[in-house]
C-alpha positions in Angstrom: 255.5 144.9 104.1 256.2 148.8 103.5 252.9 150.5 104.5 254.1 153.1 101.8 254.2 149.9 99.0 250.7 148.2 100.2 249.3 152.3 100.2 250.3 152.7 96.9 249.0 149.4 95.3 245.1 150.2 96.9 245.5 153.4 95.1 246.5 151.6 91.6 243.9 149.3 92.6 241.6 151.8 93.6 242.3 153.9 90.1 241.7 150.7 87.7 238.6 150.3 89.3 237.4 153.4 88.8 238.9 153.6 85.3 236.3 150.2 84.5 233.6 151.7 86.3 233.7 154.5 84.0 234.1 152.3 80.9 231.3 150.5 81.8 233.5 147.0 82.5 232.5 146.7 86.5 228.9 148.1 86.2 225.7 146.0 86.8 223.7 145.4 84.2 219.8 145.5 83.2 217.4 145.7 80.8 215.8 148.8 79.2 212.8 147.1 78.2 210.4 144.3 80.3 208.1 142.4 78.1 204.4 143.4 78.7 201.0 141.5 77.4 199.5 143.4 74.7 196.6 142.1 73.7 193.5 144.6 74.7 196.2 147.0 75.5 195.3 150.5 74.1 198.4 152.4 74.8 199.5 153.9 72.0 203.3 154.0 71.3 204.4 155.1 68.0 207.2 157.2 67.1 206.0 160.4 69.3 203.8 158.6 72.1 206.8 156.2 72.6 209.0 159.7 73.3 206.3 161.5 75.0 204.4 158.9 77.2 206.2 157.6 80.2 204.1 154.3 80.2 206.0 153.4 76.9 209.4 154.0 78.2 210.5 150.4 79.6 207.9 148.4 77.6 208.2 145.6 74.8 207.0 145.3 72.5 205.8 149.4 71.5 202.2 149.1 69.2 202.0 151.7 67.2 198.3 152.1 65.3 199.0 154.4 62.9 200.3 153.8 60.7 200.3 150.3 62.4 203.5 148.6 63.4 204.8 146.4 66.4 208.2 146.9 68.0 210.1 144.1 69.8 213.0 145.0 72.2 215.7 141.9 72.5 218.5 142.9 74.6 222.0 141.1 75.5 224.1 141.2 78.6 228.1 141.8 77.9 228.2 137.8 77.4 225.9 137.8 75.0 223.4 136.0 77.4 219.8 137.2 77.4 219.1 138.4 80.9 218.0 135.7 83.9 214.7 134.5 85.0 215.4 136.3 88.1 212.1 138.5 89.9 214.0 142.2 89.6 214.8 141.6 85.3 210.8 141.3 84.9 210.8 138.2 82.5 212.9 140.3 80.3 214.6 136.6 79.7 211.0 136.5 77.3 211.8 139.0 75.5 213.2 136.6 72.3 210.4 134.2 72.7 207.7 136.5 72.6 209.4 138.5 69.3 209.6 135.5 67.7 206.4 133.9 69.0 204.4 137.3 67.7 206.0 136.8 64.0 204.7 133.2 64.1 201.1 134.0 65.2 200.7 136.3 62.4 201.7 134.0 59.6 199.8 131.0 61.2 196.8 133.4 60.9 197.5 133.9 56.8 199.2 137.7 57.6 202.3 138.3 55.5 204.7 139.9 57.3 208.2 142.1 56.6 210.1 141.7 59.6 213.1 144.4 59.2 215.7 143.9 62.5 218.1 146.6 63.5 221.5 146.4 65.4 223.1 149.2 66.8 226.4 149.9 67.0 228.7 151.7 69.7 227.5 154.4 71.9 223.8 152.8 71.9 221.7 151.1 73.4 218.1 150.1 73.3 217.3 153.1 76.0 213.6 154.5 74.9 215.2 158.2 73.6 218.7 156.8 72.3 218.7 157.9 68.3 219.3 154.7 67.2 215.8 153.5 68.5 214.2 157.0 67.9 215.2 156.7 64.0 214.1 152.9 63.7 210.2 153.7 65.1 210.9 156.3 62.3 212.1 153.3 60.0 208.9 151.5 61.1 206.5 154.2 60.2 207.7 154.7 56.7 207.7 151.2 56.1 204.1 151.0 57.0 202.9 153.8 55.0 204.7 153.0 51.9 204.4 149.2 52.1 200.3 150.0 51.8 200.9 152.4 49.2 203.1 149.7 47.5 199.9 147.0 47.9 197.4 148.8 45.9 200.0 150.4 43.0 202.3 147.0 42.3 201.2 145.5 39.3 204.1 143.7 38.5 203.9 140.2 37.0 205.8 138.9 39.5 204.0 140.0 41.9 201.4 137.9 40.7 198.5 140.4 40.4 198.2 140.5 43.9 198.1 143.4 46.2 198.4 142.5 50.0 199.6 144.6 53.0 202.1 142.7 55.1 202.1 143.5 58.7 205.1 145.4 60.2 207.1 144.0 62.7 210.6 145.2 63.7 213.2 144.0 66.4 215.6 145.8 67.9 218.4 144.4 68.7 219.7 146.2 72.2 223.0 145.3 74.3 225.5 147.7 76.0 227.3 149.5 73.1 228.7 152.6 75.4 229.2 150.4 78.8 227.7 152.4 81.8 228.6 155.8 79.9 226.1 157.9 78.3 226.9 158.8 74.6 227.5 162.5 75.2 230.4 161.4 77.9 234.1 162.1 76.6 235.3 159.1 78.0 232.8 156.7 76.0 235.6 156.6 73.4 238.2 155.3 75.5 235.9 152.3 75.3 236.3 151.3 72.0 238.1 147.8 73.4 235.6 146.4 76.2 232.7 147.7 73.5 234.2 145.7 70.8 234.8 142.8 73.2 231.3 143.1 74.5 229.8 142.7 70.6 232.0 139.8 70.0 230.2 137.9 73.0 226.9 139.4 71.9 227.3 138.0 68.3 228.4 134.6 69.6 225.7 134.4 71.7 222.4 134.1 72.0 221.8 136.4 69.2 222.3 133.3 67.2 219.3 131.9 68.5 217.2 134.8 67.4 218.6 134.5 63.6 218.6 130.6 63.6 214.6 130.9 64.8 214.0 133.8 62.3 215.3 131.3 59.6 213.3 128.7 60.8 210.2 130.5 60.0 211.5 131.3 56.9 212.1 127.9 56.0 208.1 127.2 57.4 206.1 129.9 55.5 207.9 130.7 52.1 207.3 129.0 49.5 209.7 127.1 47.1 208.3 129.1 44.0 210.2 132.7 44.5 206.9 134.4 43.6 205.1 134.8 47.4 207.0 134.3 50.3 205.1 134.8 53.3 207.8 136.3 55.1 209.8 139.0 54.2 213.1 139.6 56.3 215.3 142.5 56.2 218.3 142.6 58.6 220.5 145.9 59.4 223.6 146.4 61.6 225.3 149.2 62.3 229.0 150.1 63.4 229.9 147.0 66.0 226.5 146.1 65.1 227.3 145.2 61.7 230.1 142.9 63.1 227.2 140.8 65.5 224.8 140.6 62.7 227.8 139.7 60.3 229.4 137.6 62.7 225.8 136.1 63.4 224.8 135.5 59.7 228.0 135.0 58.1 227.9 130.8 58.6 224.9 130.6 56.8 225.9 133.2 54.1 228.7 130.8 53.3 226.6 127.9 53.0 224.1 129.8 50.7 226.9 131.3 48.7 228.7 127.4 48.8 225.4 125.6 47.6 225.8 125.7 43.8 229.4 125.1 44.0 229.4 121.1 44.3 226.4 120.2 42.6 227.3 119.2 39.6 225.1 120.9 37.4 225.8 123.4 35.0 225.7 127.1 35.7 222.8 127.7 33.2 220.7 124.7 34.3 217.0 125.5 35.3 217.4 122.9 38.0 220.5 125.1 39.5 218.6 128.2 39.4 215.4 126.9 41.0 217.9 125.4 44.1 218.7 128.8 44.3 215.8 130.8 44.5 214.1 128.0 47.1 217.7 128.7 49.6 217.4 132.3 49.2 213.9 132.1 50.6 214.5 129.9 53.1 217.8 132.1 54.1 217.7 134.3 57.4 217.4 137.5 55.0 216.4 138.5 52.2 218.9 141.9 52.2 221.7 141.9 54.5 222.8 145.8 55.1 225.7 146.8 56.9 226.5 150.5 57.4 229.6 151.5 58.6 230.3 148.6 59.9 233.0 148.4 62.3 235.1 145.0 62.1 238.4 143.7 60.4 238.1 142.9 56.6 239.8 139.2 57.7 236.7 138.4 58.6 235.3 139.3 55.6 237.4 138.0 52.7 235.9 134.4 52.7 232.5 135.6 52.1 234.2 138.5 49.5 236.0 135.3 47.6 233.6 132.8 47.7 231.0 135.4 46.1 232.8 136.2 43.4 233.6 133.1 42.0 230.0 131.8 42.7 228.7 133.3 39.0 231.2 130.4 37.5 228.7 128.0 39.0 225.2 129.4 38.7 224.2 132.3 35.8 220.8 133.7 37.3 218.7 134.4 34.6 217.8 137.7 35.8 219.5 140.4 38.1 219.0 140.0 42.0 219.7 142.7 44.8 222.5 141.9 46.8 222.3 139.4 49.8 224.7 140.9 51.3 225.3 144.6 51.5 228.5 146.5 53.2 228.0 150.4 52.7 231.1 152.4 54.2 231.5 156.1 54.2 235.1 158.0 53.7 233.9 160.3 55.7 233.2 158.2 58.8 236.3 159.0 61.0 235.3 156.2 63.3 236.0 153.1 60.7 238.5 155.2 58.5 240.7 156.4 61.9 240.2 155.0 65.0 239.1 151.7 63.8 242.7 151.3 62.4 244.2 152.9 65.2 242.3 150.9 67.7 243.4 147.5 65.4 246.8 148.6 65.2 247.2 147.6 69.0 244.8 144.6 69.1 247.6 143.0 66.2 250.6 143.9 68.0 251.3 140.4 69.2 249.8 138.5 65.7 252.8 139.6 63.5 254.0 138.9 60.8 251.3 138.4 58.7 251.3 136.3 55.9 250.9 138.6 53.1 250.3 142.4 52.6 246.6 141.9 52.3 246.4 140.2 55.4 248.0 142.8 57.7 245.7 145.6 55.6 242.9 143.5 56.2 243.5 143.0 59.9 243.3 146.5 60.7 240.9 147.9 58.9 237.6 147.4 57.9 236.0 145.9 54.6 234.8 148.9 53.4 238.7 150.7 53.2 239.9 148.0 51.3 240.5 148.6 48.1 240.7 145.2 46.7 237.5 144.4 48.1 235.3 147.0 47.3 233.2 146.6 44.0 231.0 150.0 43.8 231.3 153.3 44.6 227.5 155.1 45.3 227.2 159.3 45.7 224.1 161.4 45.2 224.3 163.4 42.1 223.2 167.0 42.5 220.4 166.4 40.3 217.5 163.8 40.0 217.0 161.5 36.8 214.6 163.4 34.5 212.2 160.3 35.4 212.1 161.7 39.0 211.6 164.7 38.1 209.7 166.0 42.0 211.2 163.7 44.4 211.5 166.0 47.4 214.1 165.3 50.3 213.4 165.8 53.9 214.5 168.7 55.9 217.6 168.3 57.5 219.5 170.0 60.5 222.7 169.1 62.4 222.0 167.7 65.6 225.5 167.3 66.7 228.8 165.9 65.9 227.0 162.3 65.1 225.0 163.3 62.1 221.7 164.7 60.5 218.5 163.9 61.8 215.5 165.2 59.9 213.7 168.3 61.1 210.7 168.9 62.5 207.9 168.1 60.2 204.2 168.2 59.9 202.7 164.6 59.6 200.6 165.0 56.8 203.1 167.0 55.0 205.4 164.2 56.0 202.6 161.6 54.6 202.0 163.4 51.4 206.5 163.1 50.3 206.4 160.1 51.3 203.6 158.8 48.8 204.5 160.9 46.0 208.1 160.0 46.5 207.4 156.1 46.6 205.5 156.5 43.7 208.1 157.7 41.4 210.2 155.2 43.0 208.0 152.5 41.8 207.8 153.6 38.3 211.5 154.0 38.0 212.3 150.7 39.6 210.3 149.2 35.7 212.2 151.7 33.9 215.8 149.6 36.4 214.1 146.5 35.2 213.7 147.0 31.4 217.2 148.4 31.2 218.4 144.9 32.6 215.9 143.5 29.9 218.0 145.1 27.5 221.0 143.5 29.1 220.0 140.4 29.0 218.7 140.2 32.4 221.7 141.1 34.1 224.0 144.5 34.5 227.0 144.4 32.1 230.3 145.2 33.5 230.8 148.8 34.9 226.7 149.5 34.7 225.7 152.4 36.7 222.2 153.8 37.5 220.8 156.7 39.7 217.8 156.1 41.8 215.1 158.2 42.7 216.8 160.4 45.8 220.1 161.2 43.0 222.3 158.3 44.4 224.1 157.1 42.0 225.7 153.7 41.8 228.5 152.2 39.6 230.3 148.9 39.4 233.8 149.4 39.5 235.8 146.1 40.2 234.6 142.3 40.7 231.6 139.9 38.9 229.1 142.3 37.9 226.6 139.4 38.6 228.2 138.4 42.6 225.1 138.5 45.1 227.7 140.3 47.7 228.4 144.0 47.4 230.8 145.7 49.4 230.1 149.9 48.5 232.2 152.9 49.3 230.2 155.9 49.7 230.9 159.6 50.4 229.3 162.4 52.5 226.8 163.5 49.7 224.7 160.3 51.5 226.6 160.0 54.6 228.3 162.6 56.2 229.2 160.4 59.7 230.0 157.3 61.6 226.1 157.4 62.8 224.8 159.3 59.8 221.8 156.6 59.0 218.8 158.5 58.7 218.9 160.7 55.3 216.2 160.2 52.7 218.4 159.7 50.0 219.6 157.0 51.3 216.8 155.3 52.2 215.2 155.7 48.9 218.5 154.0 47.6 217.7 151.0 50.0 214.1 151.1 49.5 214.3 150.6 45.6 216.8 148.1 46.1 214.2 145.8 48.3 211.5 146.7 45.4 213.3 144.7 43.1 212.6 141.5 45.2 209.1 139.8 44.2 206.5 141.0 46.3 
């Protein structure tokens, strides 16, 4: 053979392997976080001991005390495996077991629990300082301090005069969203392919297990009677994160969103209604909410059409939040550029399609489809007159990637967050007896602003389908990994107040 041919093939050979290296295709792989026993353990890791103590770096689950949560860490190889039972991972193959385990102990010792679960997207992992972990001890914290606050000020009847803390547990949801790269690389976004590749595996793998065990303790500890469920469950994904939890959760969405369909009862009937409300509380979540989230509307349309013509076969008597919820930003260049560019080559080899739609809906996401999208949310420059005080956050640019909030005393921090909540809760009765007025349920084109000025209309679709798929702006989301604004959250947070306590 010609030396010069066989010299020239190692260097090709040489050159693709360092192209995977740097994509993060040939790298070896492990954990970020090795389960640890807890119990007696006073190592305090909330959201600036977890930053600031070294001992709290590779740890699972993070206790913080005050305000008092518990973080789980569940991480995925590139095959969606959990890592082995081998002596150098650390029994970080427990990590699922003991998440789950932790949930169950509490409600088989009478606690009530809201378990909120966060995947990230591209770019992230479950690293101690990456943002995405950063902002969800953040997440944590808030839900701590307002879900007490929300315990002593709910009197709602269906709440059932009673006022009790649920326990704060989150899970996040780690796997290799930049490869072997660190965020700030240039060449993480040549990645886009093996990433995207890596969270299909991911959501057809063992992250299954973690959502089919989450429902199981659903189906355990909530009752059939809508007014106390033991367990609340609020699930988040974000960017290729949104396609594993979707990807995940989307079976069982369709068999919710199916189950009134065949039943032979009519749409008004008590006995349809009541079915309802028992699978809802038995379902994985009680919200679903994707942000950005970065996968091809084909996946999407059977849930889109099946939720809209699910109203012809149940009428809820009152209004519900959404099950599911897709918000998409036009300003997210990611999902509104080179998702679509990215797509464009992945379909090369699947034309024709059948039908416009299809080829739209093949290379782009659920959120830039017109057809598909039934409201349209912004933040109005000023508050209702009802929340008249509501202060925002400080807010700087951190980078290219999005806001974070500012540096911010904690009592100061404490004291918004109470006063803000509390207007929230008054205005969420003033949301309720406009759908009185209604009927019980929004008419057609309804609107209404929420506490933080975002503002949400109805534009296209059943007023009364469970599924929303919302196109937002950069008055509440300004980029691709834009998550952590107040307004925002206070549009999220007063959604989840509407569900019984």
């Amino acid at each position: 053979m010609d030396t010069r041919v066989s010299g020239r093939r190692k260097l090709a050979h040489g050159c693709v392997c360092v192209l995977l290296l740097m994509l993060g295709a040939c790298s070896a792989t492990k954990p970020h976080k090795y389960p640890v026993d807890s119990a007696g353990d006073d190592i305090e890791c909330g959201v600036v001991a977890a930053i600031a103590d070294d001992r709290c770096h590779a740890r699972t689950p993070e206790v913080s005390q005050r305000p008092a949560y518990t973080l789980h860490f569940v991480e995925f190889d590139d095959q969606g495996w959990l890592y082995p039972d081998v002596p150098e991972m650390r029994k970080a193959h427990e990590q699922l077991g003991r998440a789950i385990d932790d949930v169950r102990r509490r409600l088989d010792a009478g606690e009530r629990v809201l378990l909120l679960v966060f995947v990230h997207g591209w770019k992230h992992s479950a690293a101690f300082d990456d943002r995405d972990v950063t902002r969800f001890r953040q997440m944590l914290a808030d839900a701590a301090e307002l879900d007490s606050l929300q315990a002593r000020v709910d009197t709602d009847p269906d709440a059932g005069g009673r006022a009790v803390e649920r326990s704060i547990v989150g899970i996040y949801v780690g796997w290799r969203g930049a490869g072997s790269l660190s965020p700030d690389n240039p060449l993480v976004n040549l990645s886009f392919w093996s990433r995207k590749n890596a969270a299909l595996h991911v959501s057809a793998g063992a992250s299954r297990e973690l959502f089919a065990r989450i429902r199981s303790l659903r189906e355990r500890f909530n009752t059939d009677d809508g007014v106390d469920p033991r367990l609340r469950t609020v699930v988040i994904g974000h960017s290729f994160g949104g396609w594993i939890a979707f990807s995940a959760l989307s079976p069982s969405i369709l068999e919710l969103l199916s189950s009134p369909v065949d039943t032979g009862l009519a749409p008004e009937a008590e006995q349809a209604r009541t079915a309802w409300r028992r699978e809802r509380l038995r379902h994985t979540a009680d919200i679903v909410i994707l942000v950005n989230p970065a996968f091809e509307a084909t996946r999407y349309q059977p849930v889109h059409y099946l939720a809209q013509t699910l109203p012809k076969h149940l009428e809820l008597a009152r209004h519900e939040p959404p099950l599911l919820l897709l918000i998409t930003s036009t300003a997210d260049r990611a999902t509104r550029i080179a998702f679509p560019a990215g797509r464009f080559v992945n379909t090369l080899f699947q034309r024709p399609f059948v039908s416009d739609e299809q080829e739209a809906a093949a290379e782009r996401t659920p959120g830039f489809i017109e057809g598909y999208r039934t409201h349209r949310l912004t933040r109005l420059p000023a508050q209702p007159g009802a929340c008249a005080g509501w202060q925002d956050s400080p807010q700087e640019m951190a980078d290219g990637e999005g806001y974070v909030p500012t540096p911010e005393n904690e009592a100061d921090r404490r004291a918004r967050l109470r006063a803000n909540a509390q207007l929230e809760h008054e205005h969420t009765r003033r949301w309720r007896a406009y759908l009185t007025e209604h009927g019980g349920v929004p008419p057609y084109g309804w609107d209404w602003q929420f506490c933080g000025g975002a503002s949400i209309r109805h534009e296209q679709g059943n007023p009364r389908a469970p599924v929303w798929n919302v196109v937002t702006d950069a008055s509440l989301i300004r980029s691709h990994s834009d998550l952590m604004r107040e307004p925002l959250h206070a549009f999220l947070r007063q959604l989840y107040l509407e569900l019984p306590r």
